[in-house]
C-alpha positions as CSV (number, residue, x, y, z in Angstrom):
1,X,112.0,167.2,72.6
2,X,113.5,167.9,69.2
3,X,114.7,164.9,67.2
4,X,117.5,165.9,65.0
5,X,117.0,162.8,61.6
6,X,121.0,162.9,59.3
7,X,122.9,160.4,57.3
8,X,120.7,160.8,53.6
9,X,122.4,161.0,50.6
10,X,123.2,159.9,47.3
11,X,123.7,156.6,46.8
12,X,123.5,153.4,44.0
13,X,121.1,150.8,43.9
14,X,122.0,148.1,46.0
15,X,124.5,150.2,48.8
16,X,123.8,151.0,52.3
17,X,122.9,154.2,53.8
18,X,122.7,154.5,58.1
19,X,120.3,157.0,59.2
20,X,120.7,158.7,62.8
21,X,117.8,160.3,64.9
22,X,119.3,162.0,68.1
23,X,117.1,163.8,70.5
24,X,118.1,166.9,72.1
25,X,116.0,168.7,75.2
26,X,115.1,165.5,76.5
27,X,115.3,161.8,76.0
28,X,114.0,159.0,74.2
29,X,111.1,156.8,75.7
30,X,108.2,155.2,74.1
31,X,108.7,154.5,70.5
32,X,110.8,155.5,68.0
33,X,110.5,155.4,64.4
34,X,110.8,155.7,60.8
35,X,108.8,157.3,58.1
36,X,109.4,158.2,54.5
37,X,107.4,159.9,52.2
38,X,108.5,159.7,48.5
39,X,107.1,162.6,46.0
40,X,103.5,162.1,45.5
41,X,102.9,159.5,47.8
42,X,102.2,159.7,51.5
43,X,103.9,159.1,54.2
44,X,104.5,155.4,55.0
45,X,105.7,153.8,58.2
46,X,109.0,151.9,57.8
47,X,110.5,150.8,61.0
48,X,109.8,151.2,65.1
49,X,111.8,150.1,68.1
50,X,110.0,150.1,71.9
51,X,112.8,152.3,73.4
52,X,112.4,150.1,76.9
53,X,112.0,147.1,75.8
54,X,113.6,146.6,72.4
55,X,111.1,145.1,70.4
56,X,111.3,146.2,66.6
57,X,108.9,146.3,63.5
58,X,109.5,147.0,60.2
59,X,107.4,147.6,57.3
60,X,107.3,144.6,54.3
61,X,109.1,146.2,51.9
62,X,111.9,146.7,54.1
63,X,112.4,143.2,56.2
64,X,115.5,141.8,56.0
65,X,117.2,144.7,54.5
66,X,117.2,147.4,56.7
67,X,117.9,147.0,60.9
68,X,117.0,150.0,63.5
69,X,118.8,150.4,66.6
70,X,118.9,152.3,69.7
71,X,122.1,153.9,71.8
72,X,120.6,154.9,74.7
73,X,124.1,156.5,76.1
74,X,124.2,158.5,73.2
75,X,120.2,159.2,73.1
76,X,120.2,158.3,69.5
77,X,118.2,155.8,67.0
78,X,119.8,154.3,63.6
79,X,118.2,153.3,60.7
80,X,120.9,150.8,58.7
81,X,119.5,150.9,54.9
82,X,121.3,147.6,53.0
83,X,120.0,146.2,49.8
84,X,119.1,150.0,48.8
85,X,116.7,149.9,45.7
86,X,115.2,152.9,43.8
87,X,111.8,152.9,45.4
88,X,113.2,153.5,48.9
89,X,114.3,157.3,47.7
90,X,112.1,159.7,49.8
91,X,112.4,161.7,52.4
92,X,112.4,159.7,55.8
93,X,111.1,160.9,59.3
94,X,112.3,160.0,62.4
95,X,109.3,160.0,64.9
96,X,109.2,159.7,69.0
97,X,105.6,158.5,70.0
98,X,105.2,158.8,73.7
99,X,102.8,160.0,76.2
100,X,100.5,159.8,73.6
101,X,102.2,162.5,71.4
102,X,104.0,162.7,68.5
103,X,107.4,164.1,67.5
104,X,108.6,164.4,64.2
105,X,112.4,165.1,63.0
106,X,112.9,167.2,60.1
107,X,113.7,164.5,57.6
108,X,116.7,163.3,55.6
109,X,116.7,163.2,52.0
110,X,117.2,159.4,50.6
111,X,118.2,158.8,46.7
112,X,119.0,155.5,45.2
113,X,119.7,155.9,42.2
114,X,120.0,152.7,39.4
């Protein structure tokens, strides 16, 4: 499975960004997921949802600002970003956990800029 992470970019403090994470060569099951890793910091989780059942989690620094959602018809995961402040710039990860493996994207670049 490769998982294909877009939608990063430029944008001011306090706008919206949406992240997708599309799978090709297979499809989504288990868990899928956000990570972001800004420059000289490690990788941090930000958000899951249980591809099956729904369920979602989200990092602290994140609730009630950014919402992940599946489209299983279109095999993809999105990562709305509102609320955008500077210490969310980093590169983020899309990541399918399943079978007891783990499949990164090649991550999107995220800049908020104040």
């Amino acid at each position: 499975v490769q998982l294909q992470a877009s939608g990063g970019g430029l944008v001011q403090v306090g706008g919206s960004l949406r992240l997708s994470c599309a799978a090709s060569g297979g499809t989504f099951s288990g868990t899928v997921g956000w990570f972001r890793q800004a420059p000289g910091k490690d990788r941090e989780f930000v958000s899951n949802i249980s591809w099956g059942g729904g369920s979602t989690y989200y990092a602290d620094s994140v609730k009630g600002r950014f919402t992940i959602s599946g489209d299983k018809a279109k095999n993809t995961v999105y990562l709305q970003m509102n609320n955008l402040k500077p210490e969310d710039t980093a590169v983020y990860y899309c990541i399918l956990t399943t079978r007891g493996r783990n499949y990164w994207g090649q991550g999107t670049q995220v800049t908020v800029s104040s």
